[in-house]
N, CA, C and O atoms as CSV, one atom per row, in Angstrom:
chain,resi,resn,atom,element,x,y,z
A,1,UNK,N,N,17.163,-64.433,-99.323
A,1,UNK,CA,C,17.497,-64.828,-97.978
A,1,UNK,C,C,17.719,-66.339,-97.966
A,1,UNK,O,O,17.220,-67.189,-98.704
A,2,UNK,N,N,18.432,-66.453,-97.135
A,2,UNK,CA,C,19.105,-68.357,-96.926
A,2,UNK,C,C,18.337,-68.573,-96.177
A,2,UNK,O,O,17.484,-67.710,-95.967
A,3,UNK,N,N,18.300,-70.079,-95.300
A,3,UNK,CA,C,18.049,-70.411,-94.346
A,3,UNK,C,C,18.626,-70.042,-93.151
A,3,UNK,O,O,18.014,-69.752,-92.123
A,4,UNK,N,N,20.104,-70.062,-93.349
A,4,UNK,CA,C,20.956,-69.422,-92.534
A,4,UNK,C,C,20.657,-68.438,-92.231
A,4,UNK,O,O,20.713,-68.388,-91.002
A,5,UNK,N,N,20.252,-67.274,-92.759
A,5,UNK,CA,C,19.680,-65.902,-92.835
A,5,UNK,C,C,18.889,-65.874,-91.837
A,5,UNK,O,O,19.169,-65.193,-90.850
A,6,UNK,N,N,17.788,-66.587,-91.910
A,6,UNK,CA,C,16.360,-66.624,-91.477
A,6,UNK,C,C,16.227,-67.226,-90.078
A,6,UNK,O,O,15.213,-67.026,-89.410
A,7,UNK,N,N,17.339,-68.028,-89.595
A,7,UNK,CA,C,17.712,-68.800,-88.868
A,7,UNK,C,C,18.395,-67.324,-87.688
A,7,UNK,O,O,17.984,-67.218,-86.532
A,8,UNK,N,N,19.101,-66.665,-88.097
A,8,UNK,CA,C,19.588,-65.814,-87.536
A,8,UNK,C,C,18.970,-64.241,-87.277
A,8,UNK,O,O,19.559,-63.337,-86.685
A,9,UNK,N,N,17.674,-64.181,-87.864
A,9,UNK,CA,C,16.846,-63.139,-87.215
A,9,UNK,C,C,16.217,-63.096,-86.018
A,9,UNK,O,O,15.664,-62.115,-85.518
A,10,UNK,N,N,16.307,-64.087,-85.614
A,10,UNK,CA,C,15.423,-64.467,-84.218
A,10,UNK,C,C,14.126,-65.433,-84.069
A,10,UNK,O,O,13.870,-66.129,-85.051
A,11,UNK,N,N,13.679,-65.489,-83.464
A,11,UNK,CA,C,12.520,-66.407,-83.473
A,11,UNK,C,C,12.090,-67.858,-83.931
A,11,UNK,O,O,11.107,-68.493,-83.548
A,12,UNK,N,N,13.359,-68.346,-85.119
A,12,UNK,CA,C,13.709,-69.344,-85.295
A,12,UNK,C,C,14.981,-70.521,-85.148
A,12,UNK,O,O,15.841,-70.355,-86.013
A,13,UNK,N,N,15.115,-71.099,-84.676
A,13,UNK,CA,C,15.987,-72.195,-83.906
A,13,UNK,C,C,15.785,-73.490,-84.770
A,13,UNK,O,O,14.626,-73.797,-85.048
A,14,UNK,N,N,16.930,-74.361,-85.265
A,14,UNK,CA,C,16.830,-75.068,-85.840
A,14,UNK,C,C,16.666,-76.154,-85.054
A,14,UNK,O,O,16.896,-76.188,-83.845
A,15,UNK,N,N,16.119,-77.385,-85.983
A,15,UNK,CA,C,15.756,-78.322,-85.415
A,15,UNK,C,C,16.663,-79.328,-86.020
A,15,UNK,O,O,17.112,-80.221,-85.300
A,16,UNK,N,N,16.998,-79.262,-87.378
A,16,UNK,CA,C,17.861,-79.955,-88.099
A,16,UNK,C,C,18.407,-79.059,-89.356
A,16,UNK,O,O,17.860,-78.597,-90.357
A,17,UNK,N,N,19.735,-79.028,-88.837
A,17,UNK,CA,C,20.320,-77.965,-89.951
A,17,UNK,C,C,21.340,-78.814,-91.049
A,17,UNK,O,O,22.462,-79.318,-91.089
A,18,UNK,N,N,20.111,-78.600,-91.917
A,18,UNK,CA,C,20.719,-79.385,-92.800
A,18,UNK,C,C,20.325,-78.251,-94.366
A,18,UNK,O,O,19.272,-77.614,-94.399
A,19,UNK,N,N,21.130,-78.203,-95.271
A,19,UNK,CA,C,21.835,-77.279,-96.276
A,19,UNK,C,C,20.907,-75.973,-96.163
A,19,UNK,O,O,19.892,-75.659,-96.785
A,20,UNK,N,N,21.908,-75.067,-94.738
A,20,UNK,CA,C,21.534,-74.183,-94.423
A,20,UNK,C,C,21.815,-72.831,-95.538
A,20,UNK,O,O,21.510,-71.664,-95.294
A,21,UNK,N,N,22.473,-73.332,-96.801
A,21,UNK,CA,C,22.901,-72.359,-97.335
A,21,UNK,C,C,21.704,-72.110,-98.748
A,21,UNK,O,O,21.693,-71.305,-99.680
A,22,UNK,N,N,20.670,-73.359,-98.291
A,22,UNK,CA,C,18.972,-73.076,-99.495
A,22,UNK,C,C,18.509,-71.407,-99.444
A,22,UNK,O,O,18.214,-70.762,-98.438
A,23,UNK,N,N,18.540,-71.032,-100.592
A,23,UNK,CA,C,17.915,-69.629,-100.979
A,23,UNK,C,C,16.316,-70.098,-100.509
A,23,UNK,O,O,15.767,-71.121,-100.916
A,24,UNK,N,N,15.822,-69.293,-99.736
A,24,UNK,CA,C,14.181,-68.889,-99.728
A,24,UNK,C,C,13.824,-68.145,-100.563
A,24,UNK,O,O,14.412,-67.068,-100.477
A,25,UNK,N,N,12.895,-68.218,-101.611
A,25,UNK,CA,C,12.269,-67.508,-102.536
A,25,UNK,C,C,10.910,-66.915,-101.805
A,25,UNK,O,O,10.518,-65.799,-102.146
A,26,UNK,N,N,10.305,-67.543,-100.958
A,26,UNK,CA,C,8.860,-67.464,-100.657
A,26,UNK,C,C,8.385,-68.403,-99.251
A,26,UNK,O,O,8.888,-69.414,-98.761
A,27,UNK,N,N,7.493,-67.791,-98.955
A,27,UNK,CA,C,6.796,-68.395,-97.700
A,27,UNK,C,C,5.763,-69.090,-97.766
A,27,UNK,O,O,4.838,-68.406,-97.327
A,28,UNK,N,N,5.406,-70.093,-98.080
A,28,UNK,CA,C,3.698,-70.969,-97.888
A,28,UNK,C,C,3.354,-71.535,-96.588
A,28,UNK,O,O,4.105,-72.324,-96.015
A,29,UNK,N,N,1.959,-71.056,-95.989
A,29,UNK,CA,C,1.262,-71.836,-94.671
A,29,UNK,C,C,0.457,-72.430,-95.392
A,29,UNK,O,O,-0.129,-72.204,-96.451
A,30,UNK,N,N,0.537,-73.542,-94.372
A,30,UNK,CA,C,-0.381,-74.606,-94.837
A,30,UNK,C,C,-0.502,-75.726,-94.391
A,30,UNK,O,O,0.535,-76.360,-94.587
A,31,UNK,N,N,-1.756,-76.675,-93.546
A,31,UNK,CA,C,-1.542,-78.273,-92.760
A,31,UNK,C,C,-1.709,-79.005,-93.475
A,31,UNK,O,O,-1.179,-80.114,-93.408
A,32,UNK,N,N,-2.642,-78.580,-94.572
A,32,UNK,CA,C,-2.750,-80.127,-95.663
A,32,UNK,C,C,-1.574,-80.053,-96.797
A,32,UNK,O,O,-1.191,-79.239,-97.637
A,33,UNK,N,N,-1.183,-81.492,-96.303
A,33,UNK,CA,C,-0.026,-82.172,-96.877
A,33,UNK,C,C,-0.715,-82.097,-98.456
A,33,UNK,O,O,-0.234,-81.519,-99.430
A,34,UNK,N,N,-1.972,-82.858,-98.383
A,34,UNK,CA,C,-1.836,-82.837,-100.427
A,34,UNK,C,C,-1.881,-81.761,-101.003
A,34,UNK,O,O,-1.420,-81.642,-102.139
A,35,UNK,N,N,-2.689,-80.313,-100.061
A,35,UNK,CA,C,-2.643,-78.901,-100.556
A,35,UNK,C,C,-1.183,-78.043,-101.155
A,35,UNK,O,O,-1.049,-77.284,-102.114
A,36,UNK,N,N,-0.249,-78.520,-100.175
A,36,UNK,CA,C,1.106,-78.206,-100.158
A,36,UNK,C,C,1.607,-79.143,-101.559
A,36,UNK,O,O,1.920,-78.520,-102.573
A,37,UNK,N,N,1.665,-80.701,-101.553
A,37,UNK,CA,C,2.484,-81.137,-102.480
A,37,UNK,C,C,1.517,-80.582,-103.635
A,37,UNK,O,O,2.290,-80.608,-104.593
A,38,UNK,N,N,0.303,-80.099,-104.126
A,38,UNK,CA,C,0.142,-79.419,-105.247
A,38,UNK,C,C,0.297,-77.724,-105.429
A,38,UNK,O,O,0.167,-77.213,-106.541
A,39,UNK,N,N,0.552,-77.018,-104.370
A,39,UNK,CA,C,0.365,-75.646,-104.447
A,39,UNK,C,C,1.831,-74.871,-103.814
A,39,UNK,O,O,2.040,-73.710,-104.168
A,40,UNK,N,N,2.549,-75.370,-103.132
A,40,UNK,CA,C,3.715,-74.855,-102.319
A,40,UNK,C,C,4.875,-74.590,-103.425
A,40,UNK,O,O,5.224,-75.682,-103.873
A,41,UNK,N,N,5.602,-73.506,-104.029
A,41,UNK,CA,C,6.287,-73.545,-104.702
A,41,UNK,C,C,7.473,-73.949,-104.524
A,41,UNK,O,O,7.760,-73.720,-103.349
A,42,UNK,N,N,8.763,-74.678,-105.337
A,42,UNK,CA,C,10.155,-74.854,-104.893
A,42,UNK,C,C,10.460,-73.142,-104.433
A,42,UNK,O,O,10.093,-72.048,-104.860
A,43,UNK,N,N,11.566,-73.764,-103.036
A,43,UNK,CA,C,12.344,-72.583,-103.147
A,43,UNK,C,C,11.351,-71.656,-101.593
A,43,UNK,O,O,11.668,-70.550,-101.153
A,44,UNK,N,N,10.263,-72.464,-101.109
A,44,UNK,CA,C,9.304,-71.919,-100.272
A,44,UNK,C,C,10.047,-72.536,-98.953
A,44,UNK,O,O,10.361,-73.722,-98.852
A,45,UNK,N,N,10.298,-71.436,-97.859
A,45,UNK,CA,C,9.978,-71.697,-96.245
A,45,UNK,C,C,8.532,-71.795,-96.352
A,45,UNK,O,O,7.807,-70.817,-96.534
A,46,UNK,N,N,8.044,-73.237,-96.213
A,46,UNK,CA,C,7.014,-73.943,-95.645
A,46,UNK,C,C,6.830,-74.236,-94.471
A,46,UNK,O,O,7.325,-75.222,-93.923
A,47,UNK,N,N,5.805,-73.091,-93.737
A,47,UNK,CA,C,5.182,-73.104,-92.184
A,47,UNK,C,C,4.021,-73.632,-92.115
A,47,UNK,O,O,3.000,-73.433,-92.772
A,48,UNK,N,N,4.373,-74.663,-90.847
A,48,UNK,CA,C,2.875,-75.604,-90.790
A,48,UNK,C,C,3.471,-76.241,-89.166
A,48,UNK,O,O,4.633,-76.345,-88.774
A,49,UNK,N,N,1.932,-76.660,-88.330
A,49,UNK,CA,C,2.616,-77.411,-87.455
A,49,UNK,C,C,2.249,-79.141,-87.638
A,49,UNK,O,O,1.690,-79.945,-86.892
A,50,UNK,N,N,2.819,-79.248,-88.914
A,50,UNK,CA,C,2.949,-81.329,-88.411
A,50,UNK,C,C,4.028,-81.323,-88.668
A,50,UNK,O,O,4.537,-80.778,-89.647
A,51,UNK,N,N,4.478,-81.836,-87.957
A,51,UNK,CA,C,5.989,-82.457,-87.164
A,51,UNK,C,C,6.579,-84.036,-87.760
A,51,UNK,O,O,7.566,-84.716,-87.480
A,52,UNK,N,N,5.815,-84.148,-88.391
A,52,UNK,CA,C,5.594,-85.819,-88.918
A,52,UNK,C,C,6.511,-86.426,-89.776
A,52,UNK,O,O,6.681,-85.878,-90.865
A,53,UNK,N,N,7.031,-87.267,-89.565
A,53,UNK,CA,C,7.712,-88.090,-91.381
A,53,UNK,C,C,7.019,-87.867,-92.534
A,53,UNK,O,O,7.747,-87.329,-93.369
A,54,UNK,N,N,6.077,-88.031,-92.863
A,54,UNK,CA,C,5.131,-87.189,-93.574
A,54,UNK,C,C,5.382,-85.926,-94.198
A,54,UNK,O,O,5.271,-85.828,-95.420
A,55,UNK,N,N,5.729,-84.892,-93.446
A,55,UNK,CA,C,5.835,-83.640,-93.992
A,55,UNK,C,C,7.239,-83.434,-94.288
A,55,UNK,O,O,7.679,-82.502,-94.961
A,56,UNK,N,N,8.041,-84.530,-93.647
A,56,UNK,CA,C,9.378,-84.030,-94.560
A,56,UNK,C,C,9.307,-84.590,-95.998
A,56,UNK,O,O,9.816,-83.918,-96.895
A,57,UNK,N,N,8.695,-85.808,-96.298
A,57,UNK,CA,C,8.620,-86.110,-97.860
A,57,UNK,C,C,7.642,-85.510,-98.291
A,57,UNK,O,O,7.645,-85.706,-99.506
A,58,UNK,N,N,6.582,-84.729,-97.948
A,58,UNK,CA,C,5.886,-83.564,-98.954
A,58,UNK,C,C,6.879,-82.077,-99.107
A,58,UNK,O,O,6.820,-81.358,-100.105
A,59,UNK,N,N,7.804,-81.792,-97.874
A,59,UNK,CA,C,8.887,-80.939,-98.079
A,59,UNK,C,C,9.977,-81.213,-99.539
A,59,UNK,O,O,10.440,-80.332,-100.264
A,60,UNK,N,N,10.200,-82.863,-99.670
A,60,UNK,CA,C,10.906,-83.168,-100.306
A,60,UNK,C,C,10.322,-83.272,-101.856
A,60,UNK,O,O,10.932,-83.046,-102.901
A,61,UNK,N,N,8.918,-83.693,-101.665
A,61,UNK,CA,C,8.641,-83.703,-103.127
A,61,UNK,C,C,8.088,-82.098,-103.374
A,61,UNK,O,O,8.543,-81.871,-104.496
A,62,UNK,N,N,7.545,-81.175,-103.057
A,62,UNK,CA,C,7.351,-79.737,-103.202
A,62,UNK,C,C,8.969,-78.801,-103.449
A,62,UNK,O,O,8.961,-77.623,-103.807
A,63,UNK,N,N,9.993,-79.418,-103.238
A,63,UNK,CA,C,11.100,-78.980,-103.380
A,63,UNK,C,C,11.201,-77.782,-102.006
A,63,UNK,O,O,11.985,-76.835,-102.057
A,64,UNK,N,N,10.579,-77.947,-101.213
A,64,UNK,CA,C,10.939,-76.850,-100.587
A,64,UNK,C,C,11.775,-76.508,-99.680
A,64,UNK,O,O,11.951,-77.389,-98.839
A,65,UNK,N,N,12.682,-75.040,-99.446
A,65,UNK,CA,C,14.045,-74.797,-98.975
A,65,UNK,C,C,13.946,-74.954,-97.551
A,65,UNK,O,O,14.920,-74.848,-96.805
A,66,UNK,N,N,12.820,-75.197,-97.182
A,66,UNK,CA,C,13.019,-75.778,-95.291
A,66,UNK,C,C,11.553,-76.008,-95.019
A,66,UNK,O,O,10.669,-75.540,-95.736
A,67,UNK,N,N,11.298,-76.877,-93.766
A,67,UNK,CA,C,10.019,-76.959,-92.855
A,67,UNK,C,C,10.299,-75.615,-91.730
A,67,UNK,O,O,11.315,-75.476,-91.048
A,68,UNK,N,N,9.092,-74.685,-91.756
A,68,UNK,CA,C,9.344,-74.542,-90.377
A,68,UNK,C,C,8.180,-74.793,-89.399
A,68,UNK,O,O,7.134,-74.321,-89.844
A,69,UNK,N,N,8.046,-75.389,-88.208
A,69,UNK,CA,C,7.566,-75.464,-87.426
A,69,UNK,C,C,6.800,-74.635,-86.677
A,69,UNK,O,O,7.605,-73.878,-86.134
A,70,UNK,N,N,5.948,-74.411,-86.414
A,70,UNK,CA,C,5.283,-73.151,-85.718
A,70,UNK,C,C,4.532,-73.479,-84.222
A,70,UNK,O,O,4.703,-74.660,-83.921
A,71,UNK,N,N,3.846,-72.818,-83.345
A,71,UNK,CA,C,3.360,-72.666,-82.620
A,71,UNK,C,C,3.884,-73.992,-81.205
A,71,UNK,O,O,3.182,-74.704,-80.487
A,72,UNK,N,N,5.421,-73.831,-81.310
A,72,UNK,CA,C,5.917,-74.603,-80.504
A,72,UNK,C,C,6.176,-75.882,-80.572
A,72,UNK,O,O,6.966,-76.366,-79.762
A,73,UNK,N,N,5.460,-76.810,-81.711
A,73,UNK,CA,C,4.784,-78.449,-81.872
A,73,UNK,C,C,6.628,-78.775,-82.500
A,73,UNK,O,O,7.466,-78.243,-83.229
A,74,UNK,N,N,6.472,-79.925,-81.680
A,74,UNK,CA,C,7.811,-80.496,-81.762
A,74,UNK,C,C,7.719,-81.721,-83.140
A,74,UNK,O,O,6.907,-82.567,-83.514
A,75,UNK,N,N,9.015,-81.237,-83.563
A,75,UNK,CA,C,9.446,-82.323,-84.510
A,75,UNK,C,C,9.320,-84.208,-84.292
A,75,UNK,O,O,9.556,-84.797,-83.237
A,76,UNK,N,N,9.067,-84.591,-85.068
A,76,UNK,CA,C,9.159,-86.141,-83.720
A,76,UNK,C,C,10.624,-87.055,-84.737
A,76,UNK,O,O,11.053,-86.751,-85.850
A,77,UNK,N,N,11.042,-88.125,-83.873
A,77,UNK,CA,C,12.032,-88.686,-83.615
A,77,UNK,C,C,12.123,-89.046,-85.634
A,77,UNK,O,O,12.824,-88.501,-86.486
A,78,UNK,N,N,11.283,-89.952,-85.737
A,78,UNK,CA,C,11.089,-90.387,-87.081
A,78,UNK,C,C,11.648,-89.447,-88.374
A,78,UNK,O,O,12.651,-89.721,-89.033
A,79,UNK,N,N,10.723,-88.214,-88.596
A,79,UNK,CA,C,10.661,-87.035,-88.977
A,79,UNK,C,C,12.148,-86.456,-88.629
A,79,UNK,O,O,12.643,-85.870,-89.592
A,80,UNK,N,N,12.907,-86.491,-87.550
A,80,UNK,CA,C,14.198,-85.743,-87.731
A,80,UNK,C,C,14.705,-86.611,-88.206
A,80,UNK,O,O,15.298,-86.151,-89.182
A,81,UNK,N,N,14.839,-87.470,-88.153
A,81,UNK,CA,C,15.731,-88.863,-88.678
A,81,UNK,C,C,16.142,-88.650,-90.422
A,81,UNK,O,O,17.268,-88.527,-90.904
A,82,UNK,N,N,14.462,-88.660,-91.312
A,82,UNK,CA,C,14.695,-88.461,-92.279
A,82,UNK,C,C,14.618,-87.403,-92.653
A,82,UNK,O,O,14.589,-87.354,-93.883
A,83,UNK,N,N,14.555,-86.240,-92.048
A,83,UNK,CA,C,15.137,-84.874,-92.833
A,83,UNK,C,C,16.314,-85.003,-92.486
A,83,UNK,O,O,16.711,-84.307,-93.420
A,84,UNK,N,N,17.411,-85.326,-91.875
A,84,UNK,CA,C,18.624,-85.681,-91.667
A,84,UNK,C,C,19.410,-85.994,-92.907
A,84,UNK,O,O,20.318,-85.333,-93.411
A,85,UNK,N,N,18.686,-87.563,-93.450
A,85,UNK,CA,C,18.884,-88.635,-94.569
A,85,UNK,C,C,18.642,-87.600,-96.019
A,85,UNK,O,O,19.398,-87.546,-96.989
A,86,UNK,N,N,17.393,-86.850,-95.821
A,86,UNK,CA,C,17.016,-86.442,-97.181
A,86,UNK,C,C,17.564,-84.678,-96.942
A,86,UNK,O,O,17.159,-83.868,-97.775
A,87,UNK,N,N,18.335,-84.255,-95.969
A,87,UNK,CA,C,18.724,-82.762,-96.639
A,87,UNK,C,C,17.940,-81.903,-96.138
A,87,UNK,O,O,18.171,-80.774,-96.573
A,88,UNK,N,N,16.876,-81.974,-95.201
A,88,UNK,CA,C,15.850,-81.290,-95.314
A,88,UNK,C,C,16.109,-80.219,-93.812
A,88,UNK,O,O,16.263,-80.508,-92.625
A,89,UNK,N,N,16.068,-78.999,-94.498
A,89,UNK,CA,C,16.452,-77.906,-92.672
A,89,UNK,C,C,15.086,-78.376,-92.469
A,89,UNK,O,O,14.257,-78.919,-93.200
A,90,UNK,N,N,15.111,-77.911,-90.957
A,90,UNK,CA,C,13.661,-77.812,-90.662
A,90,UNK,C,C,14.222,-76.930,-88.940
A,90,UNK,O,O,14.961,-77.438,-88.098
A,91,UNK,N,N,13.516,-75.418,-88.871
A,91,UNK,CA,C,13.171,-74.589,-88.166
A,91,UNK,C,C,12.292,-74.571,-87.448
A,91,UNK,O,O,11.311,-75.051,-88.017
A,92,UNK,N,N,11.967,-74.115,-85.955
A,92,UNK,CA,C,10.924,-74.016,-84.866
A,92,UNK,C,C,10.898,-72.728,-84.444
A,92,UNK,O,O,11.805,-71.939,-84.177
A,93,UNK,N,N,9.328,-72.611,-84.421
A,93,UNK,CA,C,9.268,-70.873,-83.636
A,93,UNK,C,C,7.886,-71.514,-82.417
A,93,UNK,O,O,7.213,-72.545,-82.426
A,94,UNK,N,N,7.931,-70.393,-81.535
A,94,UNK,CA,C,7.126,-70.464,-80.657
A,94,UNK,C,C,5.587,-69.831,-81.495
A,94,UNK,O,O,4.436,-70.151,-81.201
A,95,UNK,N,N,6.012,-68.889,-82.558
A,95,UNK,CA,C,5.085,-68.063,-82.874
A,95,UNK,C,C,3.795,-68.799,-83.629
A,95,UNK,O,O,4.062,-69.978,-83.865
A,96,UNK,N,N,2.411,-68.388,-84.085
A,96,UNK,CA,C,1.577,-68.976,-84.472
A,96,UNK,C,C,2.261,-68.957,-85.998
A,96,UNK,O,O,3.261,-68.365,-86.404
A,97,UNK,N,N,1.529,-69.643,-86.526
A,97,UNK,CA,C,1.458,-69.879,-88.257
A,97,UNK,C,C,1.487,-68.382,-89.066
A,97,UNK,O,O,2.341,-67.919,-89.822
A,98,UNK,N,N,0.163,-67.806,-88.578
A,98,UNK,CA,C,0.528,-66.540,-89.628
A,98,UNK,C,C,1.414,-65.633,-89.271
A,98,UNK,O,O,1.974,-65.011,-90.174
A,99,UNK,N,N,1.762,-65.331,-87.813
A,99,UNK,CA,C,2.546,-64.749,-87.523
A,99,UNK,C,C,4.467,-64.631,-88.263
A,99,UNK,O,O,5.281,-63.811,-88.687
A,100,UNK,N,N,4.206,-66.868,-87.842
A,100,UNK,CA,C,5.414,-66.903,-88.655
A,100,UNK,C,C,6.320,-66.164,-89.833
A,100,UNK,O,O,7.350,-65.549,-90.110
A,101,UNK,N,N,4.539,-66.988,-90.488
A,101,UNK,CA,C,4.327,-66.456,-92.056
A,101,UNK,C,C,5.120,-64.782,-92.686
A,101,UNK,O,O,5.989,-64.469,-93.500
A,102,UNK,N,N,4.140,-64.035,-91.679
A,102,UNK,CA,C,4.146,-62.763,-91.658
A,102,UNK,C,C,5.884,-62.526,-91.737
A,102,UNK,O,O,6.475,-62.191,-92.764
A,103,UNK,N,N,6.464,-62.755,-90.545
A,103,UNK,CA,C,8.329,-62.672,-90.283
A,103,UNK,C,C,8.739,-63.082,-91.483
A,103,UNK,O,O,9.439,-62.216,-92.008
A,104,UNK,N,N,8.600,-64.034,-92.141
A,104,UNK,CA,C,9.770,-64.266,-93.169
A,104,UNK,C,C,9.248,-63.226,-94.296
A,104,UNK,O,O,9.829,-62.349,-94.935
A,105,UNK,N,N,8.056,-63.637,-94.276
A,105,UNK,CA,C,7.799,-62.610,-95.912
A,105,UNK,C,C,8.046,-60.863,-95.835
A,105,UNK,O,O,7.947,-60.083,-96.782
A,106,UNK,N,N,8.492,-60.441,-94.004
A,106,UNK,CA,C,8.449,-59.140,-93.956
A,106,UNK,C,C,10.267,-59.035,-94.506
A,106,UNK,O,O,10.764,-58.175,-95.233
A,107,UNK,N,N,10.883,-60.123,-93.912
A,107,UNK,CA,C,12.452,-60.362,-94.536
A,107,UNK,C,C,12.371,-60.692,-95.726
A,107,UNK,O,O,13.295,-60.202,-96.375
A,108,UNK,N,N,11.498,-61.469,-96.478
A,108,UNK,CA,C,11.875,-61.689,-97.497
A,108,UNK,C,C,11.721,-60.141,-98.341
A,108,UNK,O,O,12.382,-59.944,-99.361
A,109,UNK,N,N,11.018,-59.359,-97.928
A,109,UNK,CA,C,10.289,-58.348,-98.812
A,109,UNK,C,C,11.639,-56.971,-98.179
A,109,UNK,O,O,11.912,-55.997,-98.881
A,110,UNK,N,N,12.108,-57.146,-97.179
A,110,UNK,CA,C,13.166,-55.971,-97.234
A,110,UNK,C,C,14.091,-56.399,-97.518
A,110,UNK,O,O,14.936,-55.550,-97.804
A,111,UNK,N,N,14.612,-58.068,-97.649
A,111,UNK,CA,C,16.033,-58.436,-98.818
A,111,UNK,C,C,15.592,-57.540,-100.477
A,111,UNK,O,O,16.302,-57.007,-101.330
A,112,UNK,N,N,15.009,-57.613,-100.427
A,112,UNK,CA,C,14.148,-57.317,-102.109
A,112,UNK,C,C,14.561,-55.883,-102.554
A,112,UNK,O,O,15.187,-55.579,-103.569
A,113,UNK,N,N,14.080,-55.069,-101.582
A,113,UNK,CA,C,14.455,-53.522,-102.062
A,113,UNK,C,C,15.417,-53.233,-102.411
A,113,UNK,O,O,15.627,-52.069,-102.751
């Protein structure tokens, strides 16, 4: 599944669409930034709600194929700026974290069959 893909099931709305055509391999939740830059695999829709400049360069050094946003928490000005600069999609859902979670990996798991 793309971003594009994932973008178009519902529940997610981009915030900055930027190389909507990244393959998702996998889903990681997670708020701690150093947990993520050691454990989040490339190729992961990474759901978390910090919104921060911050999490787009742990997006960027984890390699991962988008931020998404969860439980409504808005992106901030800074943070869109440089996922803009550095490439980085980044997606918003109203839904909680695991819930998120849950949606992509239920798509990721019926692209699969």
């Amino acid at each position: 599944m793309t971003v594009e893909e994932l973008k178009e099931i519902g529940d997610f709305t981009p915030a900055v669409s930027a190389d909507l055509a990244r393959e998702i391999k996998s889903v990681y939740c997670c708020d701690l930034l150093s947990v993520v830059m050691g454990r989040a695999k490339a190729g992961c829709a990474w759901v978390t709600v910090m919104g921060s400049v911050n999490s787009v360069a742990v997006a960027v050094l984890a390699d991962a194929s988008c931020i998404v946003l969860a439980e409504g928490v808005p992106l901030d000005d800074a943070a869109k700026e440089r996922a803009e600069q550095k490439g980085v999609a980044v997606l918003k859902t109203a839904l909680p974290v695991f819930e998120a979670g849950l949606k992509i990996h239920a798509e990721l798991t019926r692209g699969a069959k």
